[in-house]
C-alpha positions in Angstrom: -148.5 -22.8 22.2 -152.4 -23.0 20.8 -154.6 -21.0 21.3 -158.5 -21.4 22.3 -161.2 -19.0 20.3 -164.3 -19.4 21.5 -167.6 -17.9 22.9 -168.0 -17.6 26.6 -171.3 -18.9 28.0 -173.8 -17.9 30.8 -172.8 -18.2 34.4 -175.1 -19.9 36.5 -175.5 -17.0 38.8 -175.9 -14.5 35.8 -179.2 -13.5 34.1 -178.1 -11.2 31.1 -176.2 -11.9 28.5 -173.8 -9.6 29.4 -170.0 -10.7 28.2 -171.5 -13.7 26.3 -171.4 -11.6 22.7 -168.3 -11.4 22.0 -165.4 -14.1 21.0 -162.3 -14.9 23.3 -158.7 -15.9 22.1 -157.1 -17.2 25.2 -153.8 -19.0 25.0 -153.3 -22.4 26.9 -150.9 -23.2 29.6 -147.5 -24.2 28.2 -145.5 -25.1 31.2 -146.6 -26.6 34.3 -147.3 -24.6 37.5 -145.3 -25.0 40.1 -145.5 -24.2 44.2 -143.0 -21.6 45.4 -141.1 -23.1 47.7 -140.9 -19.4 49.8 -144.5 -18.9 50.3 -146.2 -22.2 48.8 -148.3 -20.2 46.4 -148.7 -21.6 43.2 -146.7 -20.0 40.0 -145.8 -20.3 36.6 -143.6 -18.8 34.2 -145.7 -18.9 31.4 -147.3 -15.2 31.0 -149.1 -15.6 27.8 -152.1 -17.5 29.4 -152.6 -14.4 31.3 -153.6 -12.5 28.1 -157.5 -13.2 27.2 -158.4 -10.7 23.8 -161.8 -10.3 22.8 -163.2 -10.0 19.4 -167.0 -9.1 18.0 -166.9 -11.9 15.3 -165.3 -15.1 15.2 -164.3 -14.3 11.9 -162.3 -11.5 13.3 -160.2 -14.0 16.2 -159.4 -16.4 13.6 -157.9 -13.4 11.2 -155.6 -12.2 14.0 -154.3 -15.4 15.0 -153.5 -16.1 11.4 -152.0 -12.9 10.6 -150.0 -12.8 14.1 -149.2 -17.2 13.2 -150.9 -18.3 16.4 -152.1 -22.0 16.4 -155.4 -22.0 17.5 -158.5 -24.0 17.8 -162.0 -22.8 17.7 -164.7 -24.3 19.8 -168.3 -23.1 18.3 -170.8 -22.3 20.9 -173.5 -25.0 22.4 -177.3 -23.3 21.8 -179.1 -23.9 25.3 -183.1 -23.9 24.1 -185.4 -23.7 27.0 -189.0 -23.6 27.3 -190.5 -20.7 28.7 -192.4 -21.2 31.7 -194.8 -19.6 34.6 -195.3 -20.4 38.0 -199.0 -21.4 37.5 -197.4 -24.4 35.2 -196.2 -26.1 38.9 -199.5 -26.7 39.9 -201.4 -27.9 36.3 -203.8 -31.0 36.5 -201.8 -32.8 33.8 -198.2 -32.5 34.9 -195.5 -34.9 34.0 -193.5 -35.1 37.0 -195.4 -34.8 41.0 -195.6 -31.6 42.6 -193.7 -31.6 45.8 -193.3 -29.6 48.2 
């Protein structure tokens, strides 16, 4: 079963960067879920994808998966750039887009 490395990004409802510094190794799902016929929650039987480990470096994830023989498959982290603004920018004279209300 492979496993994902990678660095988690920003919720949308988060302001820090809190959890976003360090690198995951999560495995994927191997077997399909399946509804329990008893209760009709869904359940698998795969317990590995429950595991998440974190590392500070990627360098570190990658070194453990090789050492423990883990597939794995890193996914390096999208920069999000943006341009810092202030409230008197919504009402300049030469603004690109209307101002609306």
């Amino acid at each position: 079963m492979p496993a994902r490395i990678y660095k988690p990004a920003k919720g949308a409802t988060q302001s820090g960067l809190a959890r976003t510094k360090l690198w995951l190794l999560e495995f994927e799902q191997d077997s399909a879920r399946e509804i329990e016929p008893l209760m009709g929650w869904t359940s698998s039987a795969d317990t590995r994808q429950q595991v998440q480990l974190r590392f500070d470096t990627k360098e570190e994830a990658v070194a453990y998966a090789e050492r423990e023989g883990i597939a794995y498959r890193v996914e390096e982290p999208q920069e999000v750039t943006r341009r810092p603004m202030a409230y008197s920018d919504n009402f300049k004279f030469n603004r690109n887009g209307a101002w609306t209300h």
